[in-house]
C-alpha positions in Angstrom: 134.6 162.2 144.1 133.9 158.2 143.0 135.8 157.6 139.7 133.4 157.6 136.4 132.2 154.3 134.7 132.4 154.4 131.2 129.4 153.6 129.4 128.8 152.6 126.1 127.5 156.0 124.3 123.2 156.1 124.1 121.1 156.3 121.2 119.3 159.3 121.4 115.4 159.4 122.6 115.9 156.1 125.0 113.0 154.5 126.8 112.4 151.8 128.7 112.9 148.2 127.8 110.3 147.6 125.5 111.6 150.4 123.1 114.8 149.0 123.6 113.8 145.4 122.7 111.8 147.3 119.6 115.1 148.5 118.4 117.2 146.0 118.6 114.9 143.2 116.7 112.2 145.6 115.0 114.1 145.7 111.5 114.5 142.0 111.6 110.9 140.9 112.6 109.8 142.9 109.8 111.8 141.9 106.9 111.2 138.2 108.6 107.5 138.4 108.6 107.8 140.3 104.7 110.1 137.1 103.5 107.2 134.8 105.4 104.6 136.4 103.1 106.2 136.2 100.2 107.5 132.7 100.4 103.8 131.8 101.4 102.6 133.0 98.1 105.3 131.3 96.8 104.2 127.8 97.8 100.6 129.0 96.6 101.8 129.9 93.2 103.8 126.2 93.2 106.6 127.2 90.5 108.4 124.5 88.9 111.4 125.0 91.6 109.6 124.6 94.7 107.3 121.2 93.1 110.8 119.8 91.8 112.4 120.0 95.2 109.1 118.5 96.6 109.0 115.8 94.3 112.7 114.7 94.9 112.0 114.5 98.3 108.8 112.1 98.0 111.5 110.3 95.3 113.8 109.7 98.1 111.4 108.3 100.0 110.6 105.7 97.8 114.2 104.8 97.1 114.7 104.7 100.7 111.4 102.4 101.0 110.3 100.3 98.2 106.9 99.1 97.9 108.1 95.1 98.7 107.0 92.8 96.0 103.6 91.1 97.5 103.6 87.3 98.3 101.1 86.5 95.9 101.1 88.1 92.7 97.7 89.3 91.4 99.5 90.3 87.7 101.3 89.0 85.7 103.7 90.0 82.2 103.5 88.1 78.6 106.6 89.6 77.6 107.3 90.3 74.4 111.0 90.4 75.0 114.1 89.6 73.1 114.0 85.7 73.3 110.7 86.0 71.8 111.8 87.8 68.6 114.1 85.4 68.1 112.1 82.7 68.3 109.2 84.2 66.3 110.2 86.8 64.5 110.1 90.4 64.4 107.8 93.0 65.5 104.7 93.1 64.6 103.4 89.4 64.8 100.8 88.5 62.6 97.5 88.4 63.8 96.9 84.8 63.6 99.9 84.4 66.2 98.1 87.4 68.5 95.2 85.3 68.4 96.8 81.9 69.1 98.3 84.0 72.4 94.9 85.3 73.4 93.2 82.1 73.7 95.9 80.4 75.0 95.9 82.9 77.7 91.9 83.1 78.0 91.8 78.6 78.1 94.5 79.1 80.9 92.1 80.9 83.1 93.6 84.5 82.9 91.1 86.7 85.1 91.9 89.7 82.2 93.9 90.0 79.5 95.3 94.0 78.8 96.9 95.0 75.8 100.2 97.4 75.8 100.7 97.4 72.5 98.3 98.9 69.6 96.6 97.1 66.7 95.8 100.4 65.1 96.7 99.1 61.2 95.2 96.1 59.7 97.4 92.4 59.5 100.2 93.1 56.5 100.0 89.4 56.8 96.2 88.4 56.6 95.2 87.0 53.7 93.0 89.0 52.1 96.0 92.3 52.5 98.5 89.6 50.5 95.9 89.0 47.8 96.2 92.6 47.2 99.7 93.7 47.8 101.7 90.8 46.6 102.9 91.1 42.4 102.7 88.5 40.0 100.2 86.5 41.7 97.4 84.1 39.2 93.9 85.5 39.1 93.2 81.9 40.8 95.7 83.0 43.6 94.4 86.1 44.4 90.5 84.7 44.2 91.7 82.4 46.8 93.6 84.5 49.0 90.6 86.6 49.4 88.3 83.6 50.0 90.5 82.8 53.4 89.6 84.6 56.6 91.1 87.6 57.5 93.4 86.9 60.1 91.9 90.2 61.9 88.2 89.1 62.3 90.1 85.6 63.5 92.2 87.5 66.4 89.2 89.7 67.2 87.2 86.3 68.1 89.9 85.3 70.3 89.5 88.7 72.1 85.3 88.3 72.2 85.8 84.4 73.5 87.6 86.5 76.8 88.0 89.4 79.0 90.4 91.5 77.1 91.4 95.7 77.5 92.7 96.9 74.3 95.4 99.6 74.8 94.6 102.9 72.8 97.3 106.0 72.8 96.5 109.6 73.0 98.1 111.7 70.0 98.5 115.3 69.4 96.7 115.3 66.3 93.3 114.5 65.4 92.5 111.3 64.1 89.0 110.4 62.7 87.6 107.0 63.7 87.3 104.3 60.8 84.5 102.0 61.8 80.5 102.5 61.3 78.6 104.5 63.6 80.1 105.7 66.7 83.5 103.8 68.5 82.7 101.8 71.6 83.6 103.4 74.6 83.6 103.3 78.6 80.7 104.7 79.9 81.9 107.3 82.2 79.3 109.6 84.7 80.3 112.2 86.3 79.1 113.5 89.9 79.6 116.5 92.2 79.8 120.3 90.9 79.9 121.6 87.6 83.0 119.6 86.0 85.1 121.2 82.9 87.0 118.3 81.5 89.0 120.2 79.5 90.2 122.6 82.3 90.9 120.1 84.9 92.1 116.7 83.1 94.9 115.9 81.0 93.6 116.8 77.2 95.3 115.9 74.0 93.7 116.6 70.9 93.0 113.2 69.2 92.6 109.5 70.5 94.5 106.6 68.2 92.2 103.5 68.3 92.6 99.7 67.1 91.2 99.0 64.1 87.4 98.7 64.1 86.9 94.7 64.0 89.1 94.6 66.7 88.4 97.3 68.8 84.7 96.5 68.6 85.3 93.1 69.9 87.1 93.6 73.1 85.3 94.5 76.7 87.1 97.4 77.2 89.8 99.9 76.3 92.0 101.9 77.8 94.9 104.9 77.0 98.4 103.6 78.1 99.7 107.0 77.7 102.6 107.5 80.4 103.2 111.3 80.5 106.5 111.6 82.8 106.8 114.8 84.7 109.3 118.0 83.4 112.3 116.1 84.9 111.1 112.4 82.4 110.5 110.7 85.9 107.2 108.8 86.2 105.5 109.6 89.1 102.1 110.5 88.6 99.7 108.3 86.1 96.7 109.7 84.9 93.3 107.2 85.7 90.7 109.5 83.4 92.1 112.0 80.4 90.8 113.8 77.5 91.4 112.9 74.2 89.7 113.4 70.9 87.2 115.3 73.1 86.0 112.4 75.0 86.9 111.9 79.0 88.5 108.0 78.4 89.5 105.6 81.1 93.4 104.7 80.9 94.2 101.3 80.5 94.8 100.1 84.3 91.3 101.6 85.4 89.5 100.1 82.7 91.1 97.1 83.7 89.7 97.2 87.1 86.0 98.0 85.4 86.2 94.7 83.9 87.6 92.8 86.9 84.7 94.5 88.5 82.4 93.8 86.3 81.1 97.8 86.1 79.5 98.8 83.1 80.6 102.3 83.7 83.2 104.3 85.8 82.1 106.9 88.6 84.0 110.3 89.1 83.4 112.1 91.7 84.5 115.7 91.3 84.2 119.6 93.6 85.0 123.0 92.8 88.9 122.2 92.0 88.5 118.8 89.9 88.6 115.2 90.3 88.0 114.1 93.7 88.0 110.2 93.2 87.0 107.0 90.9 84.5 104.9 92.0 84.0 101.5 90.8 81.8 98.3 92.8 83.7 98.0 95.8 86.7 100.2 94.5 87.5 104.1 95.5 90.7 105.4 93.8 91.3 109.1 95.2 93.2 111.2 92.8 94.7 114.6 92.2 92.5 117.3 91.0 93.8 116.2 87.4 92.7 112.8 87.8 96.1 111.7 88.6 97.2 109.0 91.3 100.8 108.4 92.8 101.6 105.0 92.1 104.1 103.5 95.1 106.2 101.7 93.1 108.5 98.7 93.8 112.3 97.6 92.5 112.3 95.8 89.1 110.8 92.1 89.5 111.9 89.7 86.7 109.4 87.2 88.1 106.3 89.1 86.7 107.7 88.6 83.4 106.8 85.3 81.0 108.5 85.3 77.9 105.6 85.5 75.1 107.1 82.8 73.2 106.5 79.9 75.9 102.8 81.0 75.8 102.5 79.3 72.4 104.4 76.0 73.6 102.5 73.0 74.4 104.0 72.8 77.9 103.5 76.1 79.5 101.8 75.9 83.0 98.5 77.4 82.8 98.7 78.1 86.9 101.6 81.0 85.6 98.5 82.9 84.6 95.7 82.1 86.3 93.0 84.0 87.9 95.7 86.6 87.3 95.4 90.0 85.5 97.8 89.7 82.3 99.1 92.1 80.7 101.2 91.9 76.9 103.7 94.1 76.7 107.3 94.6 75.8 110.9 95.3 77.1 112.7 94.7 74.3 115.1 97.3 74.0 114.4 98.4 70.1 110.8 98.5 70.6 111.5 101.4 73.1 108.8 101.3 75.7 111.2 102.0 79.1 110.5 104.6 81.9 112.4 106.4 84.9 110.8 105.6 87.5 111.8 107.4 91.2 113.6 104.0 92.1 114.3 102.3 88.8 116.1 104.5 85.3 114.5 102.3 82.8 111.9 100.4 83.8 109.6 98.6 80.6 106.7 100.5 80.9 104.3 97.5 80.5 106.1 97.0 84.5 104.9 100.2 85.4 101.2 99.7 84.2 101.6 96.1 86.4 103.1 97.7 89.7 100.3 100.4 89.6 97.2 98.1 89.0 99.3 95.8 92.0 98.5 99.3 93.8 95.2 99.4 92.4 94.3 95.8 93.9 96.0 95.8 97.4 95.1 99.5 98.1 99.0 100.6 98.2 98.7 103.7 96.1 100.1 106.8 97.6 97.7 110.0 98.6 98.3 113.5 98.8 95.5 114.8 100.9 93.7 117.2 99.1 94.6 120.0 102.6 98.0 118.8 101.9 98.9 122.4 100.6 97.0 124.0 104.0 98.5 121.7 106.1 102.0 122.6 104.7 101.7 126.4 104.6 99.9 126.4 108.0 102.8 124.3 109.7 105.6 126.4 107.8 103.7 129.7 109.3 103.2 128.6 112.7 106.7 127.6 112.8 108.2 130.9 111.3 106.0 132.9 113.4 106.9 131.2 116.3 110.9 132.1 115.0 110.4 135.5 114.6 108.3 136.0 118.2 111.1 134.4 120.3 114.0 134.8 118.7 115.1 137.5 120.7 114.2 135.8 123.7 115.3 132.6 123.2 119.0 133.6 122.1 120.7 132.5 118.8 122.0 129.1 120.3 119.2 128.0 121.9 116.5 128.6 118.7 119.5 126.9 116.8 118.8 123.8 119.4 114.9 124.3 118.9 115.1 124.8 115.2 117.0 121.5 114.8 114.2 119.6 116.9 111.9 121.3 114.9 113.0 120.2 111.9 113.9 116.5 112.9 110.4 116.6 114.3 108.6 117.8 110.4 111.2 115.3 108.5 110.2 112.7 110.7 106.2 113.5 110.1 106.8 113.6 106.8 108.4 110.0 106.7 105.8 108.7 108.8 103.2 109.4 106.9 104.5 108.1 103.6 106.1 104.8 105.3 103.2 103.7 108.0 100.1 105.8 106.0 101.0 106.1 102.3 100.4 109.8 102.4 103.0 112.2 100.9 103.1 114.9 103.0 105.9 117.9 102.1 108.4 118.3 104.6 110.7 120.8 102.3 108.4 123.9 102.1 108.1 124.1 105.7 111.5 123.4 106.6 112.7 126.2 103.8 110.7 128.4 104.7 111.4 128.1 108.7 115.2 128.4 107.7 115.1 131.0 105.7 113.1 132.7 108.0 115.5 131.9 110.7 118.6 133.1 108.5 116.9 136.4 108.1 116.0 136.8 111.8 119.7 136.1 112.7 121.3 137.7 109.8 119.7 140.6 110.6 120.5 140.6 114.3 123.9 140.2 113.2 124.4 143.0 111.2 122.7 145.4 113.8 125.1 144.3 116.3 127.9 145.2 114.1 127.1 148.4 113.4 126.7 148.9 117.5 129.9 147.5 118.0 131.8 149.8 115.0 129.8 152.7 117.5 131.2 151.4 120.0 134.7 150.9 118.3 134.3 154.5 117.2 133.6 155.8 120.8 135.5 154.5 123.0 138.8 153.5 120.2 140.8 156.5 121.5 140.9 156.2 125.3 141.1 152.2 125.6 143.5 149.8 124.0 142.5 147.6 121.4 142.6 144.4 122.7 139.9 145.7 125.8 137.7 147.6 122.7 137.3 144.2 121.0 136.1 142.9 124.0 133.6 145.6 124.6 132.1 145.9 121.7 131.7 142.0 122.1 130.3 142.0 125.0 129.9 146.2 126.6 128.6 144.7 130.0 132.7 144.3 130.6 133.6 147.9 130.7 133.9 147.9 134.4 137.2 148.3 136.8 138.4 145.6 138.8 139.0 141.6 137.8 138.9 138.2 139.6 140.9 136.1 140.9 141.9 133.1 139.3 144.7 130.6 138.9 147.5 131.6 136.4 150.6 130.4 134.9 153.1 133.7 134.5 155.7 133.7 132.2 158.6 136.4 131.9 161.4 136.5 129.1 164.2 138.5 128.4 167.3 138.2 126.2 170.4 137.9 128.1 173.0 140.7 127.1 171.0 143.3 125.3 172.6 145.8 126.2 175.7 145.0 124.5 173.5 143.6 121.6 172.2 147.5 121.7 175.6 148.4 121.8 176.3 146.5 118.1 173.7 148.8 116.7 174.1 152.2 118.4 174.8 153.7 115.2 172.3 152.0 113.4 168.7 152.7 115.7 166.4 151.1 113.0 168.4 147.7 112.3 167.9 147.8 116.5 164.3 147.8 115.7 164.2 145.6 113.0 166.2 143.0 115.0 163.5 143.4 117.9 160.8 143.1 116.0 162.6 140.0 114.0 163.1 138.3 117.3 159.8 139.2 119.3 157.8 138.0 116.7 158.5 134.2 116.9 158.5 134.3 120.7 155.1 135.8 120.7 154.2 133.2 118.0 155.5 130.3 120.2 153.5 132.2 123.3 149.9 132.6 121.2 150.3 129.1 119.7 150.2 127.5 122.6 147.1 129.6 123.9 149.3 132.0 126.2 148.3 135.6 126.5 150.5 138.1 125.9 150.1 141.0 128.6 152.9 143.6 127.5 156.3 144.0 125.9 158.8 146.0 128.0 161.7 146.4 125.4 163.1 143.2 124.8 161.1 141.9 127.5 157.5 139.9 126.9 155.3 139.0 129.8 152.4 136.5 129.5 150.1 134.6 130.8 147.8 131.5 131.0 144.0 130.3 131.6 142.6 133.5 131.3 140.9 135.7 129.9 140.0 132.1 128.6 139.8 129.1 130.4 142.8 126.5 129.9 142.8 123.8 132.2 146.1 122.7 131.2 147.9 125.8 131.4 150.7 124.9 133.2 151.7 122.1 130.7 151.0 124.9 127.9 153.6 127.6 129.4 156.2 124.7 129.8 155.6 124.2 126.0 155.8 127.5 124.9 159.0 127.8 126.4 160.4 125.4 125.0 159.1 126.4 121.6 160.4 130.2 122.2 164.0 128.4 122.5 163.8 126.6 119.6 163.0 129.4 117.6 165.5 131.3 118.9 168.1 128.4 118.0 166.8 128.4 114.3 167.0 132.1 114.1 170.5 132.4 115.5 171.4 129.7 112.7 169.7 131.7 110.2 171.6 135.1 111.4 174.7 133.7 111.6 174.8 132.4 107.9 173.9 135.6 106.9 176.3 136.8 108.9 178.5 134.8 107.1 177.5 135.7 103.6 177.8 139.5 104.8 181.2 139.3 106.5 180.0 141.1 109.6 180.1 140.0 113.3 177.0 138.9 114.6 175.7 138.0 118.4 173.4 135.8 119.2 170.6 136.0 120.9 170.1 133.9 124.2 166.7 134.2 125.8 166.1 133.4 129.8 162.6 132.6 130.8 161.0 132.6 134.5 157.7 130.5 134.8 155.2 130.8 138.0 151.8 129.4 139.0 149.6 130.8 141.5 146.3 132.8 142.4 146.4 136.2 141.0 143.5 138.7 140.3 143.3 139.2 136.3 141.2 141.8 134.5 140.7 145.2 132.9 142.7 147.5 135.1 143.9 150.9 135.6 142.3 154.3 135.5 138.6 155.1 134.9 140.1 156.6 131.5 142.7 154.2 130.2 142.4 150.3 131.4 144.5 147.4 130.4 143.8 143.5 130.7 146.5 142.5 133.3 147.2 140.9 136.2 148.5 141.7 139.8 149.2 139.2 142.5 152.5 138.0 144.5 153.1 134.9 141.2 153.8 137.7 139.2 156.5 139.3 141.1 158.0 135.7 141.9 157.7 134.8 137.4 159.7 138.1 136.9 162.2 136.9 140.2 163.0 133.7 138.6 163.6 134.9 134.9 166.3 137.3 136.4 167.8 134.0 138.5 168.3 132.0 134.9 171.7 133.5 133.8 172.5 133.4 137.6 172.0 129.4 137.8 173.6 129.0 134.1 170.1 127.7 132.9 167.3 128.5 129.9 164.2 128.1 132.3 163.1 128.7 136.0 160.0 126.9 136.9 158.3 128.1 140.3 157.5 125.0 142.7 153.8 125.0 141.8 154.5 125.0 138.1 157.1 122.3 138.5 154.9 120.1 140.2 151.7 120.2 137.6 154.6 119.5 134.3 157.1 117.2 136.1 155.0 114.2 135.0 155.1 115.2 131.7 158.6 116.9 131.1 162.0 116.5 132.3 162.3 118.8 135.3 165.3 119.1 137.8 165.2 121.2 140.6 167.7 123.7 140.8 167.5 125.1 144.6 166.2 126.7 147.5 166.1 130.2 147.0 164.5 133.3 149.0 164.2 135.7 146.2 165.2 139.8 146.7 162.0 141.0 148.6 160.7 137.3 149.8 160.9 136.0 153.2 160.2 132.7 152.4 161.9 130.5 150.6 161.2 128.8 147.0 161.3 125.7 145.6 163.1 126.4 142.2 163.6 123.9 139.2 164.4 123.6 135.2 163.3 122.4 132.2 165.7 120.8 129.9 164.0 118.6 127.2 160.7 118.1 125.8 158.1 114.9 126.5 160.1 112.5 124.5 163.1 113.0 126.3 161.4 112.7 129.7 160.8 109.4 129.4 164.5 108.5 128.0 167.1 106.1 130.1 169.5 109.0 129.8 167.2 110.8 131.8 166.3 108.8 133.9 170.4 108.4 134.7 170.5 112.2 135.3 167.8 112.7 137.6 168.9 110.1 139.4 172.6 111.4 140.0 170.9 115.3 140.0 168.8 114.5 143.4 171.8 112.8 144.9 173.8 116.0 144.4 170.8 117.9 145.8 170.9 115.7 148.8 174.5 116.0 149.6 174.3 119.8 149.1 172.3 119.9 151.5 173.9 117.6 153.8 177.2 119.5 153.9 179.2 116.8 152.1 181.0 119.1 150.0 183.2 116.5 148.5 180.5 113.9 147.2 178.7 117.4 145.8 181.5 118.4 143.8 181.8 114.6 142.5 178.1 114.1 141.9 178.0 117.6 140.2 180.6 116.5 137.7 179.1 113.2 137.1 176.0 115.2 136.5 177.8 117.8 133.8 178.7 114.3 131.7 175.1 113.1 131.8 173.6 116.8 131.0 176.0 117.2 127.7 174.0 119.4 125.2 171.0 120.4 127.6 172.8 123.8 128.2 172.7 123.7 132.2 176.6 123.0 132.7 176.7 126.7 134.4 174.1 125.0 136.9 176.7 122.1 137.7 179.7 124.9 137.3 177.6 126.5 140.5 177.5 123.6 142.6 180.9 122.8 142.1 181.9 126.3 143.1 179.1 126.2 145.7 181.2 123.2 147.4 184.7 124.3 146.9 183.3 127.5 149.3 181.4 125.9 151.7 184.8 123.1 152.3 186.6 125.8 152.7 184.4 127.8 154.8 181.6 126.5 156.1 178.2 127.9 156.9 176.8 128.4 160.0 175.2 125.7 161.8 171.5 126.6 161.6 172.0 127.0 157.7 169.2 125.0 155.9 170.5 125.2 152.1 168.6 128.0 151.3 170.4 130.9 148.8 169.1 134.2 149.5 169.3 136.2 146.1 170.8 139.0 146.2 169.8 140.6 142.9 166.6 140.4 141.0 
């Protein structure tokens, strides 16, 4: 009867392999494809989470890419700044100065002249406000203070001699209009479905306006309002709002009426709000809210003339002409800076220039209005695609796919803002598609670690430990037999336990302790260096190299280890002995003799169909365990097989020892040592011994007895401390025999052991 193969245990009610494929990834493809959903609804529901990590990606972006500054500047900045509050005083300026500036700016051949600052309250300077406010002035005083001009009608000529935008602000309150009859305002029609301002456009509830001789003068107004998003970062600017229950233009558009010379503005709207602005030759697409993205630039001191040189004699009209110009402020007290994406405080007169800069060279940034399909279609398609061939495709292989995917969206994304100006989300899709793919592996994961604890469970009683772990890693493996491969063997043994058992024959647990105290670092030594450890056989440990995992150095790795296993038997010794010492009790130490061999051997889970171990078999074997029993006979530490000894000799410092037909052998071995580690291989001392070493070899061999007993000597003063004067003892002996009787003629310096 053929022996039985063990087979992992069934699920009951199998089926063929489509119910098996169903099992394995069912659960997973349909808490995937639940997640999907959800997170689909997610992006549709836009929650302040998922828009902020949007938004700080299209942030990065600009950081990354700055709109550059253009080579001709269509705007430019009468700053009222520091220097020019110093040199004229503080905020506010009377009127009369205001006025001075407009025409100064409107003779110089500024194209428009927009306001950033409010005239809402009349001149505290003007005249006709002194007559009335200042004490202890003559009847005759007053009477002629209020004959003067008011220097308000006197600035609002200098804005009806040009093209001036007066700034207005939107306020939270209402606030009732001063003048007679109706305030002027931007004629503003509407176009496309039915259009609920309130709904769909910024609203506040009241609208802040100049003064009524002022604001009645100018040729148009705008809000300057700058409403930052939740995080105070400006992104989005608002071209039309509602406030005081009026759709109003914001200053920058009305700005471009002028320059256009419209007499109204144009929205276009559909079914979810604003579509676009139109103006004579001019189409500003916006946001549903009326909103555009303004691509902003770094910080340009150049825009920026200081308001006092305005009013000097010498100032270059060409600074402002056929420009747009807008007065404004960076003065820190007057606080009127903004965070900006690429800039933390940015004047926001700066921020109206770089967006009507947008406005004029068509550099604004776009989200399409199928943005939002476009990004839940791609994140779907992608996850989809995920959750279909992920069992197909293997974990490391959608890994591979998943990171080309995602290099592939990141890199769409980037496109489009850089070479199209559109703002395209990458994140959603690319959070989605990972958590997605998380969940699909997750999942997997889990399921195949409950089938391995089966498996664990099943088979834990019949197999050893080491083989479960590979079976429930991998259960196509529970098989007999092995393959062959080329292995480095290693045997150790500690010299003298018997008598070491002896010590303790009263004492069966310190025995154990002491076996387990020493066994431990040799294993360690053996496991560092990526050895295997096939079996213990008392004090005994046999291991092995390059498999089951590959190690294409392992010959270099065994010599290491045993080097390493001697050196922590040196430091325990040390350590016994001073206890020992503090105890006041004998103590013997404990001298280990290692055997090292390389060859082909067949490795693999072996033994009966009920009970296998992962072992080897193979004539290097029996040699390894040969030439661990010949290292107290040749008075050294390590035996090295000729195959090992030629792949380390390069490295380490290896001596060959002799010829030897092991018990059991017919043919004869190559044997060597190793007596130091890499440094000393390449030391002159070295060098010394191996040369004197070979030429004791070589006269051992040629039967001159006398220069071998010399050359073995010489040898024993170079070796000092390596712990191979037994080998030299040996020789010596070995040519005191042979003088006296020699061997036969046909001998060929080969030593047949006689022991194992």
């Amino acid at each position: 009867m053929p022996p039985r193969r063990l087979r992992p245990p069934r699920a009951p009610g199998g089926g063929g392999v489509l119910r098996r494929l169903g099992r394995r990834i069912g659960s997973g493809r349909a808490i995937a494809t639940g997640l999907l959903l959800l997170l689909l609804a997610l992006r549709v529901a836009d929650p302040p989470p998922v828009e902020a990590l949007r938004l700080r990606v299209f942030d990065a972006f600009q950081a990354l890419a700055p709109l550059p500054p253009p080579a001709e500047r269509p705007v430019a900045i009468v700053d009222i700044d520091e220097a020019s509050l110093k040199a004229l005083g503080q905020w506010p300026w009377s009127r009369e100065r205001m006025a001075e500036l407009c025409r100064r700016l409107t003779e110089a051949g500024a194209a428009v002249i927009a306001f950033d600052v409010m005239f809402s309250e009349p001149d505290r300077l003007s005249p006709p406000m002194l007559a009335d406010t200042l004490p202890k002035l003559s009847d005759a005083a007053r009477a002629d203070l209020r004959a003067q001009p008011g220097s308000d009608a006197t600035f609002a000529e200098a804005i009806r001699a040009g093209r001036v935008v007066l700034g207005q602000t939107a306020s939270a309150e209402p606030v009732a209009w001063a003048g007679q009859g109706p305030p002027p305002q931007t004629g503003m029609a509407v176009v496309g479905s039915d259009f609920d301002p309130a709904a769909a456009l910024m609203s506040f509830p009241g609208l802040i306006r100049n003064i009524p001789v002022i604001e009645e003068a100018a040729t148009g107004r705008g809000v300057f309002t700058i409403s930052p998003e939740r995080d105070g970062v400006v992104r989005r600017v608002p071209m039309v709002l509602r406030a005081g229950g009026t759709v109003v233009p914001t200053l920058s558009l009305d700005v471009m009426r002028v320059l256009t010379q419209a007499d109204s503005i144009l929205i276009r709207t559909d079914a979810t709000g604003v579509v676009s602005l139109r103006l004579p030759d001019v189409t500003v697409p916006t946001d549903p809210r009326g909103q555009i993205w303004v691509r902003f630039g770094r910080h340009d001191q150049s825009l920026y003339i200081p308001a006092y040189t305005i009013l000097d004699e010498s100032f270059p009209p060409e600074r402002v002409r056929n420009r747009v110009v807008l007065v404004g402020t960076s003065a820190v007290g007057l606080l009127d800076n903004r965070t900006t994406p690429i800039d933390p405080s940015l004047p926001g007169v700066e921020v109206h220039a770089q967006l009507l800069e947008n406005l004029l060279q068509g550099t604004l940034l776009v989200v399409p209005n199928a943005a939002i399909i476009i990004e839940i279609a791609v994140a779907a398609v992608v996850s989809l695609g995920i959750i279909v061939f992920a069992p197909i495709l293997g974990a490391l292989n959608l890994l591979v796919l998943g990171i080309l995917v995602a290099a592939g969206l990141a890199y769409a994304s980037w496109f489009a803002f850089s070479a199209q100006s559109l703002l395209l989300d990458s994140t959603f899709p690319l959070a989605t598609t990972f958590l997605v793919y998380l969940t699909v592996v997750f999942t997997n994961y889990f399921r195949e670690q409950a089938g391995r604890a089966q498996i664990r469970s099943a088979f834990g009683r019949y197999l050893s430990p080491a083989l479960v772990e590979q079976l429930a890693q991998a259960p196509e493996k529970l098989r007999l037999g092995g393959e062959e491969r080329r292995l480095t063997i290693m045997f150790s043994d500690v010299r003298g336990f018997t008598t070491i058992s002896e010590f303790y024959k009263t004492d069966p647990a310190g025995l154990t302790a002491l076996m387990n105290r020493f066994l431990t670092p040799l294993t360690n030594a053996i496991l560092d260096r990526r050895g295997t450890i096939d079996k213990y056989m008392g004090d005994a440990i046999m291991a092995f190299w390059n498999a089951p995992l590959t190690d294409a150095e392992h010959e270099r790795n065994a010599a290491a280890a045993a080097l390493d296993m001697l050196a922590r038997m040196d430091a325990l010794n040390v350590l016994r002995r001073a206890e020992a010492e503090a105890g006041d009790h004998p103590v013997l130490p404990i001298e280990v003799g290692i055997g090292i061999n390389t060859g082909l051997c067949v490795v693999g889970n072996m033994g009966s169909d009920l009970r296998f171990d992962y072992s080897l078999l193979g004539d290097p074997v029996n040699i390894a365990s040969r030439l661990e029993g010949q290292s107290k006979f040749y008075g050294v530490k390590i035996v090295l097989g000729a195959a090992t000894a030629q792949a380390v000799s390069a490295l380490y410092p290896v001596l060959e020892i002799d010829l030897i037909q092991v018990k059991g052998k017919t043919e004869p071995e190559t044997i060597s040592t190793l007596v130091g580690d890499e440094a000393f291989r390449r030391s002159a001392r070295f060098a010394a011994l191996a040369e004197r070493h070979a030429g004791m070899i070589a006269a051992y061999r040629d039967k001159r007895w006398e220069e071998t007993r010399a050359a073995a000597g010489a040898c024993r003063a170079l070796a000092e401390g390596l712990r191979i004067d037994g080998l030299y003892q040996l020789y010596q002996d070995r040519a005191d025999a042979f003088a006296e009787t020699p061997p036969p003629p046909d001998w060929a310096g080969v030593y047949a052991a006689t022991s194992k």
